[in-house]
C-alpha positions as CSV (number, residue, x, y, z in Angstrom):
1,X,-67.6,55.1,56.4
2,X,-67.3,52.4,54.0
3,X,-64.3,54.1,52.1
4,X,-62.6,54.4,56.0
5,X,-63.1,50.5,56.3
6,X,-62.1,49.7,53.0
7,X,-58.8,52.3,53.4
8,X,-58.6,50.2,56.9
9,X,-58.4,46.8,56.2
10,X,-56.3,47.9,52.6
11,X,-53.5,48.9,55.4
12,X,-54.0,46.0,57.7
13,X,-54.1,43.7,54.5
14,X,-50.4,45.1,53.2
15,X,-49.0,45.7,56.6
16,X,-49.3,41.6,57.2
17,X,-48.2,41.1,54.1
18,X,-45.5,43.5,53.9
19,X,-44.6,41.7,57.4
20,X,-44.5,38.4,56.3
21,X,-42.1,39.2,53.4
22,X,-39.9,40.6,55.3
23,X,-40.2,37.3,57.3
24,X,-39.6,35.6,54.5
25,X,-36.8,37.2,53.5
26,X,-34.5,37.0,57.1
27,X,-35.4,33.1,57.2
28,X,-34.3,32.8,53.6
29,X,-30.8,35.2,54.8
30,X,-30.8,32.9,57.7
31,X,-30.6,29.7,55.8
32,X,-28.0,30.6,53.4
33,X,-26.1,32.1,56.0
34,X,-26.4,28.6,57.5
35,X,-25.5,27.1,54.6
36,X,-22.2,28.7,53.9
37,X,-21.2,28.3,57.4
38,X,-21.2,24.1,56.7
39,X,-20.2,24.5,53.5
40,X,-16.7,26.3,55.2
41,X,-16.3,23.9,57.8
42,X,-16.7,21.0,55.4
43,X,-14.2,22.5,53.3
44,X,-11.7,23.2,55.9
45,X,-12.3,20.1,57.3
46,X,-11.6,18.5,53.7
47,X,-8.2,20.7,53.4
48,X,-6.9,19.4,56.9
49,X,-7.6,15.6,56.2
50,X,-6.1,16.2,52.8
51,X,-2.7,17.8,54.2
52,X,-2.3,15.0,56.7
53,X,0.3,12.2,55.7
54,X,-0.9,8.6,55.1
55,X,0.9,7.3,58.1
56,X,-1.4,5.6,60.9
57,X,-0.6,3.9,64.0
58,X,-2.7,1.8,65.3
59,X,-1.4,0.1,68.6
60,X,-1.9,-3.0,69.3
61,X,-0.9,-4.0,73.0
62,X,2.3,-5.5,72.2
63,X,3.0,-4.0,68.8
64,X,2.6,-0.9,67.0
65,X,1.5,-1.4,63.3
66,X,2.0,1.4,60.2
67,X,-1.0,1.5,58.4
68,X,-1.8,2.8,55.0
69,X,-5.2,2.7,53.4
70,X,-3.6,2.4,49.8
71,X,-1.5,-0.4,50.1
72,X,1.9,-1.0,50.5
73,X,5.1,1.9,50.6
74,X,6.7,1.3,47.3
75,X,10.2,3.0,46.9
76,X,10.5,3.0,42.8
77,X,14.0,2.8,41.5
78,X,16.2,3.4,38.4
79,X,20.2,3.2,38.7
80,X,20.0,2.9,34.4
81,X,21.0,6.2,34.0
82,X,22.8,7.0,36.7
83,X,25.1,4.7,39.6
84,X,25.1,8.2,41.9
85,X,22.1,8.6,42.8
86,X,20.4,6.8,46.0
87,X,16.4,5.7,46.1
88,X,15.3,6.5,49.5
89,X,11.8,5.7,51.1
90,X,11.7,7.9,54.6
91,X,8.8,7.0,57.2
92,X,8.5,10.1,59.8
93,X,7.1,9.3,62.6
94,X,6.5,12.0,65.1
95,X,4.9,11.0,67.9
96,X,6.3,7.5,68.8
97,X,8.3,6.3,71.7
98,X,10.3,3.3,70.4
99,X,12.3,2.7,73.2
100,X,9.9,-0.3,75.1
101,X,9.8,-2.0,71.4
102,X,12.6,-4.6,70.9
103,X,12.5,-5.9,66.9
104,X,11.0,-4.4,63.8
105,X,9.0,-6.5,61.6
106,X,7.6,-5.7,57.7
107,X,7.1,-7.8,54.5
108,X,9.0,-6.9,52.0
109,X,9.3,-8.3,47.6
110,X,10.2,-6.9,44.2
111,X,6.7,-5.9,41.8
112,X,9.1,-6.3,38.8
113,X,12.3,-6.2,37.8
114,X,14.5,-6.7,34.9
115,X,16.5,-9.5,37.8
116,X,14.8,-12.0,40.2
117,X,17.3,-10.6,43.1
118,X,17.4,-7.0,44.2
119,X,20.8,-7.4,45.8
120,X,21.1,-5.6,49.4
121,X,18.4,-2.9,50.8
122,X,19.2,-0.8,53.5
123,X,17.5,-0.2,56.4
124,X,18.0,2.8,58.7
125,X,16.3,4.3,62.5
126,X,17.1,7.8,63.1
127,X,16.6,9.5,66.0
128,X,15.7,12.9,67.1
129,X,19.5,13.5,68.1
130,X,20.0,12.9,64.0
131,X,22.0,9.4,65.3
132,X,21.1,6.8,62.5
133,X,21.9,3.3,63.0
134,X,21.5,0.6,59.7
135,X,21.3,-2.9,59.2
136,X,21.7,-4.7,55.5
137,X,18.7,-7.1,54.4
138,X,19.9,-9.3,52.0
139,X,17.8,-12.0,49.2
140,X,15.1,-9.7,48.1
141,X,13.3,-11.5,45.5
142,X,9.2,-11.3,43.7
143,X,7.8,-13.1,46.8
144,X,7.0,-11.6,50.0
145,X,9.5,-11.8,52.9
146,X,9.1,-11.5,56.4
147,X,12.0,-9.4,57.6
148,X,12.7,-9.3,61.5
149,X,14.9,-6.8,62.5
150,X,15.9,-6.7,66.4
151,X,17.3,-3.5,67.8
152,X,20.1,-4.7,69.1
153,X,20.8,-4.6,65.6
154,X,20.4,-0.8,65.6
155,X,23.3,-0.7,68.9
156,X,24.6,2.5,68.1
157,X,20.9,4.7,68.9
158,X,20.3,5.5,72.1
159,X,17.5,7.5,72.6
160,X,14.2,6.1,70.3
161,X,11.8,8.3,71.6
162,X,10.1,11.4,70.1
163,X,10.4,12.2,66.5
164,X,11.9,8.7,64.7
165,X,12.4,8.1,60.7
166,X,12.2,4.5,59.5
167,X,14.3,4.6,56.3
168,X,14.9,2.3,53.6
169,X,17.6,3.0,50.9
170,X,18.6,1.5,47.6
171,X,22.1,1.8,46.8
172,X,23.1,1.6,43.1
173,X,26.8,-0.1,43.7
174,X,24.9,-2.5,46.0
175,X,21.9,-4.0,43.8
176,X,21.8,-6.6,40.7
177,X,18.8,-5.0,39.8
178,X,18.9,-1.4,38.2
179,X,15.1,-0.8,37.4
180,X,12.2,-1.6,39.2
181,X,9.8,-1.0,42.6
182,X,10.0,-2.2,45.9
183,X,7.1,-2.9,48.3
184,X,7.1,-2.6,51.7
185,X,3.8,-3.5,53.7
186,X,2.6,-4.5,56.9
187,X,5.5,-2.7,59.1
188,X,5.1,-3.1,62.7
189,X,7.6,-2.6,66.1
190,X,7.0,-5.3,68.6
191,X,7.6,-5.7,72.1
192,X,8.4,-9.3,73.0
């Protein structure tokens, strides 16, 4: 009788045990499962964010303001080895409706130059339709200038709505200076 209730609680002693292993084990399954499972949305979630361009609009009432969380566009230039080639800085903006806006306003300077003058910078609105419509700015220097733009000045566009791409362009046969970077910050369409 005693070897029967020794043999007994031997099984009932390594059936629990046995039992809670196996516990063991699915919660530890579980918890890596888990684990990969937030490790693949964060990743995905990473990859997206990445992919997205730095362009952010916030709006404003009135206005509706480019923003960039590392500073200023810059369009980099150099016309020293070649005068046929154009420097081009294109803002795509895809889901804007320009046409209740009536003037574009940025800041604009030179970070360095081998001149004090840039010479003439051209800026351009293209439409969905591929119509483009520019204006010259002129007396581009090291100091920040407040450029405003009214879009009467861009007469020949019709339609601003949907997909619209701000452009500025550097022309080599246009500029004094032949090497250097432009900045272009705090770019903003305005209502009134």
């Amino acid at each position: 009788m005693k070897k029967e209730i020794s043999d007994h609680l031997a099984k009932a002693f390594f059936e629990t045990k046995g039992r809670q292993n196996g516990s063991k084990e699915k919660n530890f399954l579980f918890y890596i499962a888990v684990s990969f499972g937030f490790l693949g949305v964060f990743v995905l979630g990473a990859t997206l964010l990445s992919n997205l361009t730095p362009l952010c609009l916030a709006t404003r009432g009135e206005s509706i303001k480019l923003e960039r969380h590392d500073g200023p566009y810059s369009l980099k230039f150099d016309f020293s080895q070649s005068q046929s080639s154009l420097a081009t800085l294109n803002i795509d903006m895809p889901d804007i409706d320009l046409n209740k806006f009536h003037r574009l306003v940025f800041l604009i300077r030179l970070r360095t130059a081998d001149k004090q003058r840039l010479g003439n910078l051209k800026v351009s609105l293209v439409n969905k339709r591929r119509e483009t419509s520019s204006r010259y700015i002129q007396k581009i220097n090291s100091s920040w200038k407040k450029i405003v733009v009214p879009f009467s000045d861009f007469g020949r566009i019709g339609d601003l709505s949907g997909p619209v791409t701000l452009s500025f362009t550097l022309e080599p046969w246009n500029t004094y200076t032949k090497k250097g970077e432009l900045l272009i910050d705090d770019i903003q369409f305005v209502k009134n």
